[in-house]
C-alpha positions in Angstrom: -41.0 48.4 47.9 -39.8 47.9 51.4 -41.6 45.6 54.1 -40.4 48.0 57.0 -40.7 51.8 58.1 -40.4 54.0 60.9 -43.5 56.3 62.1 -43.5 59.3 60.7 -41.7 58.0 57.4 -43.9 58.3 54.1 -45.3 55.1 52.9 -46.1 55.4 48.8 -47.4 52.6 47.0 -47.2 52.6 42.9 -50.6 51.3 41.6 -50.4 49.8 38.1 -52.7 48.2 35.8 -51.5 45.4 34.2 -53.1 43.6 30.8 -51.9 41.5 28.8 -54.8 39.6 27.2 -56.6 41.2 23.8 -59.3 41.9 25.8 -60.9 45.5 26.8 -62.3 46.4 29.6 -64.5 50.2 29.8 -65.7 51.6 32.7 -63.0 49.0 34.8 -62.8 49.6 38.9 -59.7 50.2 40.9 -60.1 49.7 44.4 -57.4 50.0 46.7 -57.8 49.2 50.9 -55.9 49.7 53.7 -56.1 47.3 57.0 -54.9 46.4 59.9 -55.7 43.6 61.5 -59.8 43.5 60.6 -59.7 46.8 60.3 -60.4 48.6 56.9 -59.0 52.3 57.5 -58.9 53.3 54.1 -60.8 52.5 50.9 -60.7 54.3 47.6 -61.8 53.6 44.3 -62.2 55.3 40.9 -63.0 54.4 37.3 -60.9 53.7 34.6 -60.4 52.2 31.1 -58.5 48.6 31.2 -57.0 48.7 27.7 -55.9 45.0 25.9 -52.3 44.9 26.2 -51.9 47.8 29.0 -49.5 48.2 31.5 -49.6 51.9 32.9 -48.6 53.7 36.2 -51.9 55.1 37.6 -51.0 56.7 40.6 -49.3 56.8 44.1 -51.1 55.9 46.6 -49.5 57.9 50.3 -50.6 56.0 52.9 -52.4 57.7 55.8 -51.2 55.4 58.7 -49.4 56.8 61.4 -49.3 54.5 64.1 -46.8 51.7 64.7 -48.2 47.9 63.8 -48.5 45.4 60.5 -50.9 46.8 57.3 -51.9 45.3 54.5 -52.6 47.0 51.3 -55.2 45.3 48.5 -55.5 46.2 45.1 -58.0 45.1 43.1 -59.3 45.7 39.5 -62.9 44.9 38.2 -64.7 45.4 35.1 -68.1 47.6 34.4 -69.9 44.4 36.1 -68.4 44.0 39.3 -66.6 40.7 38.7 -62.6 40.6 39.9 -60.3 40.9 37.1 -57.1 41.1 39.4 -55.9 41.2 42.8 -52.8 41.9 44.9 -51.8 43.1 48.4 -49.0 44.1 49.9 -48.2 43.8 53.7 -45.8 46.4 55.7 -44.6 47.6 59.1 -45.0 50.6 60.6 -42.0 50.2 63.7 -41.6 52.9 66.7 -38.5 55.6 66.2 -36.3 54.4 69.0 
């Protein structure tokens, strides 16, 4: 991925799950947020099953921004408790057409 775009050109983010320990992990939570600066714009998460050994394409996530400034983008995977498996973020600018 890129670290810079215009406005008004699509932003897609590939979210994976990646393990490669022997362990399971049912009922897992992806959760993915968008920021800038403080603030949280987007937040999405869904279930999923974190197989041992895994390493799968989930999905594509479009970001919604639209307006010119830095993001950041976290990822984060969790198990059936709540406790952080995995984590990762990836920052971006949005620049003005000129």
């Amino acid at each position: 991925n890129k670290v810079d775009y215009k406005t008004g050109e699509s932003v897609s983010v590939g979210l994976w799950a990646l393990n490669d320990s022997t362990a399971s992990y049912p009922q897992a939570q992806y959760q993915v947020k968008l920021l800038r600066g403080k603030q949280t714009l987007d937040t999405q998460t869904w279930a999923f099953e974190l197989s041992a050994d895994m390493h799968q394409h989930l999905h594509d996530y479009r970001v919604p921004a639209t307006e010119a400034g830095e993001y950041r983008f976290e990822a984060s995977i969790l198990d059936a408790k709540g406790a952080l498996l995995s984590t990762n973020e990836y920052r971006f600018t949005l620049q003005s057409q000129q």
